[in-house]
DRENKE-172391 format. One record per residue (C-alpha): chain; residue number from 1; z, y, x. Coordinates in steps of 0.25 Angstrom, whole numbers. Example, Ala and Ser with C-alpha at 12.3 -4.5 7.8 and 13.67 -1.06 7.14 Angstrom:
BEGIN
cadena num Z Y X
A 1 31 -18 49
A 2 29 -4 55
//
This chain:
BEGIN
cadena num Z Y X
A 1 637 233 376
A 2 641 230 361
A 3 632 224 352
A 4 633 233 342
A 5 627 244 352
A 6 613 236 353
A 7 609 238 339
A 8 593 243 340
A 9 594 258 343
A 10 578 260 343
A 11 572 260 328
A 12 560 251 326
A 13 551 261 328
A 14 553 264 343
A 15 548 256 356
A 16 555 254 369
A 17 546 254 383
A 18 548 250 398
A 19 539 248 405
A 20 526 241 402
A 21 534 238 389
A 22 538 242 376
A 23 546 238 365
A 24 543 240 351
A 25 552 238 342
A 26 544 236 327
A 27 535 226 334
A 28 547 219 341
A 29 539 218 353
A 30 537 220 369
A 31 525 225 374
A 32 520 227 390
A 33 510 238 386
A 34 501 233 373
A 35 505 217 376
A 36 517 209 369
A 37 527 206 377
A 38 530 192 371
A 39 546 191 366
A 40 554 183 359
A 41 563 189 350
A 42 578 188 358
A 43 569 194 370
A 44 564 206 362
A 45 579 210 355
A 46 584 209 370
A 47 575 218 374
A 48 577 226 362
A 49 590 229 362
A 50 591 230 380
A 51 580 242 377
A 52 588 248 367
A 53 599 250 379
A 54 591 251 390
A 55 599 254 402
A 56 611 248 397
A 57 619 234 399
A 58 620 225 387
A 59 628 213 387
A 60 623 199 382
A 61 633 198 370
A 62 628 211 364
A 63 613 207 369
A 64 612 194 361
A 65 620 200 349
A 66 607 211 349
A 67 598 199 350
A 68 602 189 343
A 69 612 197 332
A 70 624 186 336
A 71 631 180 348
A 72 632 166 345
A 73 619 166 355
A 74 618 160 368
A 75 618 167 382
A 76 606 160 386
A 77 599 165 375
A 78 600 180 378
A 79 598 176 392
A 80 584 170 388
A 81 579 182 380
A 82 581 190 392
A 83 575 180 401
A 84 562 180 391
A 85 562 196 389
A 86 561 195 405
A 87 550 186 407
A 88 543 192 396
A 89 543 205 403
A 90 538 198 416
A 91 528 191 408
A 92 522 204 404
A 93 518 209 417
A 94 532 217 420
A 95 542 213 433
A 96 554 224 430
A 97 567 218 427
A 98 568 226 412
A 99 581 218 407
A 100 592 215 419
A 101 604 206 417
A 102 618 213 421
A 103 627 201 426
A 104 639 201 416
A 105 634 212 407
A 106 620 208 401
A 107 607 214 401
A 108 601 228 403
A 109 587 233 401
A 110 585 242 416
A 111 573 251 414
A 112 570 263 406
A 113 564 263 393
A 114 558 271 383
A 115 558 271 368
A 116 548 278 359
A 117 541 276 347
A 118 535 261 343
A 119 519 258 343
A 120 512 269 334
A 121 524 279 336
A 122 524 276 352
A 123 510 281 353
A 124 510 294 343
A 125 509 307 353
A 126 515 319 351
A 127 503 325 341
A 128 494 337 342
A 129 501 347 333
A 130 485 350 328
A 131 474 342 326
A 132 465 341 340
A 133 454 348 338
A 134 442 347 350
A 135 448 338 358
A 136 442 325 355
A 137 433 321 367
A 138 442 327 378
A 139 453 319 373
A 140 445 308 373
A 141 440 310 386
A 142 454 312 392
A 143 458 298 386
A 144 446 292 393
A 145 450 299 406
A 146 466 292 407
A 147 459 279 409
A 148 455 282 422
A 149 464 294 424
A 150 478 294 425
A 151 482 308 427
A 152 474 317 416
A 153 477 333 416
A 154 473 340 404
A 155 472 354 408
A 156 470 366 400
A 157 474 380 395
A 158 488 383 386
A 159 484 378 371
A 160 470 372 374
A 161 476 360 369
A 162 480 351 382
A 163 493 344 373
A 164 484 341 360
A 165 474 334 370
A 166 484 327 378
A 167 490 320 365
A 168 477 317 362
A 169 474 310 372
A 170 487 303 371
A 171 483 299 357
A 172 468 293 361
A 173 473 285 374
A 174 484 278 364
A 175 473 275 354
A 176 462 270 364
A 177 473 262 373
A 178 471 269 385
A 179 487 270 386
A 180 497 263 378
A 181 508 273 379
A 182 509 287 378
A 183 521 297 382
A 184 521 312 381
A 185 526 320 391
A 186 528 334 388
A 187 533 346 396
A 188 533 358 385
A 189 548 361 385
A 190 550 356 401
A 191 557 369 407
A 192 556 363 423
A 193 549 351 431
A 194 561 346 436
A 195 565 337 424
A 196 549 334 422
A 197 553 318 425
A 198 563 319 414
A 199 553 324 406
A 200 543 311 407
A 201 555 302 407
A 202 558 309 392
A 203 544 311 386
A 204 541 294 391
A 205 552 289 382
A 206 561 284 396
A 207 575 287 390
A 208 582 278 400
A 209 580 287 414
A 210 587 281 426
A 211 591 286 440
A 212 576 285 444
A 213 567 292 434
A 214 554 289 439
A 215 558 273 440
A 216 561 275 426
A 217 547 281 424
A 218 540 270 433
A 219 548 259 425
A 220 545 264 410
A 221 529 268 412
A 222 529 255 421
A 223 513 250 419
A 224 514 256 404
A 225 501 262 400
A 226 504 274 396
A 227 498 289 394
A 228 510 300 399
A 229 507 314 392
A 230 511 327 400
A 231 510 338 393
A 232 511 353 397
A 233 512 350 410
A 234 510 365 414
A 235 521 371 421
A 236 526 359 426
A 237 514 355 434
A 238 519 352 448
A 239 531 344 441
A 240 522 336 431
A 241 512 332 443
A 242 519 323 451
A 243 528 318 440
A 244 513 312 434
A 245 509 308 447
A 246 522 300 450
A 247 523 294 436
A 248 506 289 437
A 249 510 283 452
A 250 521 273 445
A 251 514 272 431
A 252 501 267 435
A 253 497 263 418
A 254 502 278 417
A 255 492 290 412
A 256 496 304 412
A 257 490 315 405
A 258 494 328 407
A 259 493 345 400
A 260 494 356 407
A 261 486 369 410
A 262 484 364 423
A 263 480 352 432
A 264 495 346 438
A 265 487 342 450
A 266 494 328 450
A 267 485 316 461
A 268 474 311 450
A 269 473 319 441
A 270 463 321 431
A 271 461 335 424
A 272 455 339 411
A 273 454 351 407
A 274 455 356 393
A 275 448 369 387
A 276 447 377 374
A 277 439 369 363
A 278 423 371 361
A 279 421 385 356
A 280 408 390 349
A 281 400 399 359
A 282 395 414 354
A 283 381 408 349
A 284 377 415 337
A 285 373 406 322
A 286 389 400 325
A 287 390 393 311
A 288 404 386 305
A 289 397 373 307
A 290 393 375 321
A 291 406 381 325
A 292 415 372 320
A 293 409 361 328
A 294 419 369 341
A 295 433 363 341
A 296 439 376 345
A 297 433 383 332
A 298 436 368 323
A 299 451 371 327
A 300 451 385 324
A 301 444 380 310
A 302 457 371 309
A 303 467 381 312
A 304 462 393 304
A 305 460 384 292
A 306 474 376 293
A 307 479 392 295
A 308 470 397 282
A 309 466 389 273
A 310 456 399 267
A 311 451 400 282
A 312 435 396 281
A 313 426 393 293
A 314 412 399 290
A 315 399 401 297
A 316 403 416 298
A 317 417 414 302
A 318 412 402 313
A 319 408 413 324
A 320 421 421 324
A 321 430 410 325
A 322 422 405 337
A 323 425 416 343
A 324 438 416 342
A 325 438 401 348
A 326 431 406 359
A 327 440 419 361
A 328 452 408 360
A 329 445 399 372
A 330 444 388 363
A 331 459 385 366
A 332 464 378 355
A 333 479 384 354
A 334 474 396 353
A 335 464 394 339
A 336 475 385 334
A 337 483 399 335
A 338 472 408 331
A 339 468 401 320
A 340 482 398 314
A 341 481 414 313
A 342 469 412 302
A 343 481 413 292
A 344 485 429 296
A 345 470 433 299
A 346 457 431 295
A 347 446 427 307
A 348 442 441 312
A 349 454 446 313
A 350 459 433 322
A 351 445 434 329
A 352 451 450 334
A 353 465 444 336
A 354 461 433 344
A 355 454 441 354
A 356 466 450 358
A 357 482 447 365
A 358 485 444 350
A 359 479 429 350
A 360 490 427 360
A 361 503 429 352
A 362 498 421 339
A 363 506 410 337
A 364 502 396 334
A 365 509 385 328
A 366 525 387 328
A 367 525 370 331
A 368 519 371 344
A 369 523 371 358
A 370 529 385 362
A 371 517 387 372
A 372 508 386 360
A 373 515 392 350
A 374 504 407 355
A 375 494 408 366
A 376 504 417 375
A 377 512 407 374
A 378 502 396 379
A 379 500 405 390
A 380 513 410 396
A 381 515 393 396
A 382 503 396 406
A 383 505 409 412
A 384 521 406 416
A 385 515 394 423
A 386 506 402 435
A 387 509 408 447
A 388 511 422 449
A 389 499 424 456
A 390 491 416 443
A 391 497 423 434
A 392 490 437 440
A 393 478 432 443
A 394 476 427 427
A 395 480 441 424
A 396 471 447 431
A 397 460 437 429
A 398 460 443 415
A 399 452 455 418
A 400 441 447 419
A 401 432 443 406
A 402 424 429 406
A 403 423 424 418
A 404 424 427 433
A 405 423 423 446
A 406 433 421 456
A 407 427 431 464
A 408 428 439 454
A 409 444 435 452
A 410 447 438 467
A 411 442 450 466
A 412 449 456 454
A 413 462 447 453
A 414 463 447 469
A 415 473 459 469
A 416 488 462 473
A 417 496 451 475
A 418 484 442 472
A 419 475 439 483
A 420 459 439 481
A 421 460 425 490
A 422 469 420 480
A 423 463 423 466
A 424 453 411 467
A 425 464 401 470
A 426 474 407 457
A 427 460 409 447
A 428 459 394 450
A 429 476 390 448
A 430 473 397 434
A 431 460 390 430
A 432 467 376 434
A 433 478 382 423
A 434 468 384 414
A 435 471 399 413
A 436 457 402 418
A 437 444 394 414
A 438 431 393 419
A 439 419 400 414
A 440 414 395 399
A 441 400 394 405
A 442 404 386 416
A 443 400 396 428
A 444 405 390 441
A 445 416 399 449
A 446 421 406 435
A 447 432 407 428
A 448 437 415 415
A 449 448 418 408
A 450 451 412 392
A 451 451 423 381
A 452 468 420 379
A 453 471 417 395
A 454 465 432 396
A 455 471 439 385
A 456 486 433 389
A 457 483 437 405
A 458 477 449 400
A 459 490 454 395
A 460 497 450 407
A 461 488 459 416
A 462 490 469 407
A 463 505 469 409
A 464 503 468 425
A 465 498 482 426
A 466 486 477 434
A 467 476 476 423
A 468 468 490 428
A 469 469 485 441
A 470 462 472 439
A 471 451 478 428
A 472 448 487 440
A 473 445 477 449
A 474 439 469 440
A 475 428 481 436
A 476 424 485 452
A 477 422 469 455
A 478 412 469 444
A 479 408 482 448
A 480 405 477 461
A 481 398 465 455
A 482 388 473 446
A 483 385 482 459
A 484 382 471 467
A 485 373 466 456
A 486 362 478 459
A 487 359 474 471
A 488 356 459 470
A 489 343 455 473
A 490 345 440 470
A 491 345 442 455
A 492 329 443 449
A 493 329 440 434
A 494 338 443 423
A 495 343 429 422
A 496 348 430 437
A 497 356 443 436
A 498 361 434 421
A 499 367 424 428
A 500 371 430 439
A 501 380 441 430
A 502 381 435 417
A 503 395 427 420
A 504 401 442 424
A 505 396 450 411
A 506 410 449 405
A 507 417 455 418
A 508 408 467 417
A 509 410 468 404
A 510 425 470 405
A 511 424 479 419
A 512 416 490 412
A 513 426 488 401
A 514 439 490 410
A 515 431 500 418
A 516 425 509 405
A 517 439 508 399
A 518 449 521 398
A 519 457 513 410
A 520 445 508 417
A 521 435 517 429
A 522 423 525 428
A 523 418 522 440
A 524 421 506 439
A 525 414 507 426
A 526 402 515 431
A 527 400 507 441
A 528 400 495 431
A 529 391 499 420
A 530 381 502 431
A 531 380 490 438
A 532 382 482 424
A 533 369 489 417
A 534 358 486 428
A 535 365 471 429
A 536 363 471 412
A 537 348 476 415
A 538 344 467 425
A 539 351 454 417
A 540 339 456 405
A 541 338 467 394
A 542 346 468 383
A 543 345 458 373
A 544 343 447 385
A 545 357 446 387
A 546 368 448 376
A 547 380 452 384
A 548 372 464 391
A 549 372 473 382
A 550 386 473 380
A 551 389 475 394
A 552 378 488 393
A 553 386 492 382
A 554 401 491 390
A 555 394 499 401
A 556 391 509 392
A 557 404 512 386
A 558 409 523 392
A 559 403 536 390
A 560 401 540 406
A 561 389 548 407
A 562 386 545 422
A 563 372 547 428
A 564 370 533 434
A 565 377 526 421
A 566 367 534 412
A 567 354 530 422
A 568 359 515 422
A 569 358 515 407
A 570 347 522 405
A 571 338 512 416
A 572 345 502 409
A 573 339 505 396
A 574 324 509 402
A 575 323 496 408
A 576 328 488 395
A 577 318 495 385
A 578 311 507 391
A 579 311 521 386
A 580 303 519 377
A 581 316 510 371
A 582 326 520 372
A 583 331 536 374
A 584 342 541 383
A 585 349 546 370
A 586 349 530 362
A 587 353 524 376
A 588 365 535 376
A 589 370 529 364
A 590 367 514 368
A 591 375 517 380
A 592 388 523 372
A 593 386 536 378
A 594 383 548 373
A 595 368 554 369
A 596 368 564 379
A 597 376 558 389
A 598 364 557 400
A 599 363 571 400
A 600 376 575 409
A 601 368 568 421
A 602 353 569 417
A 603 346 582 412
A 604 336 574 401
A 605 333 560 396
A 606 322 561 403
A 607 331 562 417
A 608 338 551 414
A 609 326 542 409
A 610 320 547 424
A 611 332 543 432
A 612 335 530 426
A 613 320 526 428
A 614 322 528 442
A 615 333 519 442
A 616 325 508 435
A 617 315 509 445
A 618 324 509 456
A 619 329 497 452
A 620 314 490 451
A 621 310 495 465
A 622 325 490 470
A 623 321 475 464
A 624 306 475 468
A 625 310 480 482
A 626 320 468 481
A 627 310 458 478
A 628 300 463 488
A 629 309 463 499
A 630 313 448 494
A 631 299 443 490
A 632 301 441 477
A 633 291 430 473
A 634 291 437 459
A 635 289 453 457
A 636 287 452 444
A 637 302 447 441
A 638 305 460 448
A 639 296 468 437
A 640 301 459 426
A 641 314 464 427
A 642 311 476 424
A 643 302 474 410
A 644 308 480 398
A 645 308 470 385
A 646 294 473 381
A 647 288 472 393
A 648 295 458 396
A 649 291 454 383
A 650 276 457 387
A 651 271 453 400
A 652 261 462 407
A 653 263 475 400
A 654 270 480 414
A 655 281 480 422
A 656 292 485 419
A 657 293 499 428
A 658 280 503 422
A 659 282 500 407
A 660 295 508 407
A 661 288 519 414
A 662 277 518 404
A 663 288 520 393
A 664 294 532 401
A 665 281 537 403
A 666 281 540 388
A 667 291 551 391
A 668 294 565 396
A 669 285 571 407
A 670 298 569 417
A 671 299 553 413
A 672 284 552 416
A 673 284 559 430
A 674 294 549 435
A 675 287 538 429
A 676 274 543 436
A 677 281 543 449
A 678 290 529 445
A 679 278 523 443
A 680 272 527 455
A 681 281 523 463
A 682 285 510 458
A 683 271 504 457
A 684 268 507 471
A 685 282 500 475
A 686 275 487 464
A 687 262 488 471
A 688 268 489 487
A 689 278 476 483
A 690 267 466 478
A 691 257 471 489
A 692 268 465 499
A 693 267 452 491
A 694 261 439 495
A 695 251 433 485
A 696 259 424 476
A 697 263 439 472
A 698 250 442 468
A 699 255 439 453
A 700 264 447 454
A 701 258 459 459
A 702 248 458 448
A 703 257 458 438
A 704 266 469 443
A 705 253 477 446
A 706 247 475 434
A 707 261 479 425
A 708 262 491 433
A 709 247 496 430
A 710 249 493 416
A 711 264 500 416
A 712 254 513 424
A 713 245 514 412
A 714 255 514 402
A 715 260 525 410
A 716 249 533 412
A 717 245 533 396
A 718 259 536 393
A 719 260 550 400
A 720 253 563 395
A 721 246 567 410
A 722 232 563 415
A 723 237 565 430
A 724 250 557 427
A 725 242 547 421
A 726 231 546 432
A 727 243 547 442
A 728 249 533 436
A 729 239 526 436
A 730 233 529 450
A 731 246 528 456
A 732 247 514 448
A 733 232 510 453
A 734 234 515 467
A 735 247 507 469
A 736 241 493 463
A 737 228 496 472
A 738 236 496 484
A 739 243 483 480
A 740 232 476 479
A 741 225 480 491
A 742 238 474 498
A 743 237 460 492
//
């Protein structure tokens, strides 16, 4: 080669590696990972100027021009600058023959190298478009963890912010010498796995491949400490995987962190699974203060107010814009784009936007990613990634609201071309794809849908055409659960039925939706309000639990005046506050229907007041038969039940049978003659159960014994007949006689 073509072709700005080594050029130095490789200066050139044509022959004449800028030089000189760049190299800890003599020709520099930016400029990553926002401890954390991890899989849903971590990380293991190297690899624009090798080859700076690429790879990371960067490894997962696992086996100084919406399943390693950012929870007295102390609502504070300047966070703004970070699952892309949106609308009018199919089309920041630049976009990246059988079942998964259990998925999704057998197995490929989540309160064996993963699917089922099918199924398997629920016996107290059903209150809500709708079913819907109204009465009275009566007020919606519906509200009612806290015509109008509505099944209020009391009391008997038969250590929970809120708050004023027919006994002449014969009736059953106890029960028995008497005397002052009266209270006196003369 001629000595004009060895001039320096590489600025001072721009280092040269191999190996363990790297040149840099404004120091003048060699280093083997932090340490200087001591060199004279005719070494160093000689280097130099065999890196600036790696590969390539260059002969002694042109060499020692380069070096010594004349060639009135000895031979032997150039021969002993190579001789000292050899053994310094070998001094540093490193055997490979770098620089070879070519007998005749002169000298070649044999392995690949890679040129990037010098010092400062070597270690600048591509930076976060943003500023990070929330992500301070589990970037640390993740740093902590390559120390004794080698293979660290951040996985998460589309935009929750996997790339911005990555480079993060990246940054703080530069700065706290955990690495001393940092390459990133990124496979955005890769159309196929086949040229992934290529890829790495590219993003690690080697620009002198040979015949043998992975010899390349082995000769350039060599015992280099450094952190490789894969990101967006999605659709490439069985590529990537053993093309990390190879590259760690021959790097062993190597650390690889990887992105992707799902685990690679590569030997060792370690996952890390990113959600949305902290959001505020529903509590009321939600200030600006207190709210801005949640990344996901700091970062929407950001957004909005870099969108519009005349945007204000305010105590009374505080609590919609939580909302709206918890309707967006704290994922941060999808703020970033709804607050960017500030600029065309005010805050309510986003808060309604956001809840609907609009929030995916609004576009973010025209310099992202295409995947980023709306939420459909983030998605289809996802959706275009599953399986064909995946892809229905998160369509049909949609039909369920909050969370449910994969029971609860066979049974519904397990249709058509999807087995039942093989639900579980897909719900658990999309969860490991972060397209479904566990449950927000952390109840083992479920999982839920996010707001945005729902919507997108959503309209994908709805294009399916199976939609009415799958809401069908949906409503009778709840159907079925609230049936099952009248006849357990394993349930006493309010806060057993609560925790046993509270997890499904959302899946009622929306089967009496679907079913109550113009496309839903009558009989699928009476069948649920029925069996969802005794389960609201048996969890607590209204007031005890907010979310009750809401689902009252969904069962009520429709206006079908059926016999069983009407009687089922009306027991409802007698139980909660008595007669004397109602009339048929107000619970009418509670109910949504209209004021005479009862009378197409029952001839009076009287009728229906009547009828409904015998269901109450068939209820009672059904749960003290229950307890006798399992001897229930505590009757009185049985009668507890069943006290309306004045009686609970005041003990020993009567159980809760004869207190409400104390109220009824303020009515008509029909109302009392049933109460006569109820009370009968039920006391008798009271005074027959406690005789058949064993004495720890004796507690009991007085106390059920004395609440009915009382309840008997209220009764008898409340009717207007001496006979009626004197026929209570004997009937009352003769049932407790006969209890206690079976103690």
């Amino acid at each position: 080669m001629a000595a004009s073509s060895v001039s320096g072709e590489h600025n001072e700005t721009t280092e040269i590696s191999f190996g363990p080594f790297r040149l840099n050029r404004s120091h003048r130095q060699l280093y083997c990972g932090e340490t200087v490789v001591p060199l004279g200066w005719p070494s160093y050139r000689v280097l130099e100027v065999l890196l600036d044509h790696a590969g390539e022959t260059i002969d002694g004449r042109t060499l020692t021009q380069a070096v010594w800028g004349s060639l009135n030089v000895e031979e032997s000189n150039l021969r002993a600058a190579v001789a000292a760049l050899r053994r310094a190299m070998t001094d540093a800890g490193c055997e490979r023959p770098y620089v070879l003599t070519v007998p005749r020709r002169g000298y070649s520099f044999c392995e690949p190298v890679s040129i990037q930016a010098s010092a400062a400029a070597r270690r600048v990553l591509p930076a976060p478009r943003v500023a990070v926002v929330g992500r301070d401890i589990f970037v640390a954390e993740l740093v902590e963890d390559l120390r004794t991890s080698r293979l660290i899989s951040v996985v998460g849903a589309g935009g929750v912010g996997k790339t911005t971590v990555a480079q993060g990380v990246a940054q703080m293991a530069l700065e706290r010498g955990c690495v001393d190297d940092v390459a990133f690899v990124c496979l955005d624009t890769v159309e196929t796995g086949a040229g992934l090798l290529d890829v790495f080859l590219r993003d690690l700076g080697i620009n002198a491949p040979g015949d043998n690429p992975w010899a390349d790879l082995e000769s350039f990371l060599d015992n280099r400490r450094m952190l490789i960067v894969v990101d967006n490894c999605d659709h490439f997962i069985e590529s990537v995987a053993p093309v990390v696992e190879e590259l760690l086996s021959i790097a062993p100084n190597v650390r690889v962190l990887c992105t992707s919406r799902a685990p690679l399943r590569a030997a060792d390693e370690r996952l890390r699974r990113l959600d949305g950012l902290p959001v505020p929870s529903e509590a009321e007295g939600l200030t600006a203060v207190r709210a801005r102390k949640f990344a996901a609502v700091e970062l929407f504070v950001e957004r909005a107010t870099a969108s519009n300047r005349s945007f204000r966070f305010t105590d009374s703004s505080a609590p919609r814009v939580a909302s709206i970070c918890r309707c967006l699952d704290g994922c941060p892309l999808a703020i970033e784009i709804a607050a960017a949106r500030m600029d065309a609308f005010d805050l309510p009018a986003l808060a309604q936007l956001i809840e609907g199919p609009v929030r995916l089309q609004m576009l973010g920041r025209a310099s992202a990613s295409p995947r980023h630049r709306s939420l459909a976009a983030a998605l289809d990246w996802g959706f275009e990634t599953l399986t064909v059988d995946e892809q229905i079942v998160l369509q049909r998964l949609t039909v369920f609201r909050g969370t449910f259990t994969f029971e609860a998925a066979r049974q519904v999704v397990g249709f058509g071309e999807i087995k039942a057998v093989e639900v579980s197995d897909v719900v658990a490929r999309l969860f490991s794809k972060s397209l479904v989540a566990a449950s927000r309160e952390g109840i083992q064996g479920r999982r839920r849908l996010q707001h945005t993963v729902r919507i997108y699917a959503a309209e994908k089922l709805d294009h399916s055409g199976e939609r009415a099918q799958v809401a069908r199924r949906h409503a009778a398997y709840y159907g079925a659960i609230l049936t099952a629920a009248r006849s357990r016996a394993d349930l006493r107290s309010p806060s057993d039925w609560y925790r046993a059903y509270r997890a499904d209150f959302e899946q009622f809500r929306a089967a009496l939706e679907w079913a109550g709708s113009s496309a839903g079913d009558d009989e699928i819907y009476m069948s649920l309000s029925l069996g969802v109204l005794p389960l609201w009465d048996r969890l607590g009275l209204k007031g005890d639990k907010p979310e009750l009566p809401a689902l009252q007020k969904a069962a009520s919606a429709r206006q079908l005046p059926v016999r069983e519906y009407l009687l089922q509200l009306t027991a409802t009612k007698l139980r909660e506050a008595g007669m004397g806290g109602f009339t048929v015509q107000e619970l009418m109008a509670e109910a949504g229907l209209r004021p005479n509505a009862f009378r197409s099944h029952f001839s009076s209020c009287d009728e229906l007041i009547v009828e409904a009391l015998r269901s109450v009391g068939g209820w009672l008997k059904e749960r003290i038969e229950e307890g006798s038969v399992r001897g229930d250590a505590t009757l009185a929970r049985t009668a507890s039940e069943f006290l309306t809120p004045h009686h609970r708050d005041n003990p020993g004023t009567g159980c809760a049978t004869s207190a409400l027919l104390s109220d009824l006994g303020r009515g008509s002449i029909a109302v009392r003659a049933h109460c006569t014969e109820h009370l009968q009736n039920e006391i008798k059953l009271l005074a027959g159960m406690l005789g058949d106890q064993a004495d720890p029960l004796v507690r009991e028995k007085a106390w059920l014994s004395y609440a009915a008497m009382v309840g008997a005397i209220g009764l008898s002052r409340a009717v207007d007949s001496i006979a009626l009266s004197d026929e209570i209270l004997q009937s009352v006196e003769s049932a407790l006689s006969r209890a206690g003369e079976r103690r």
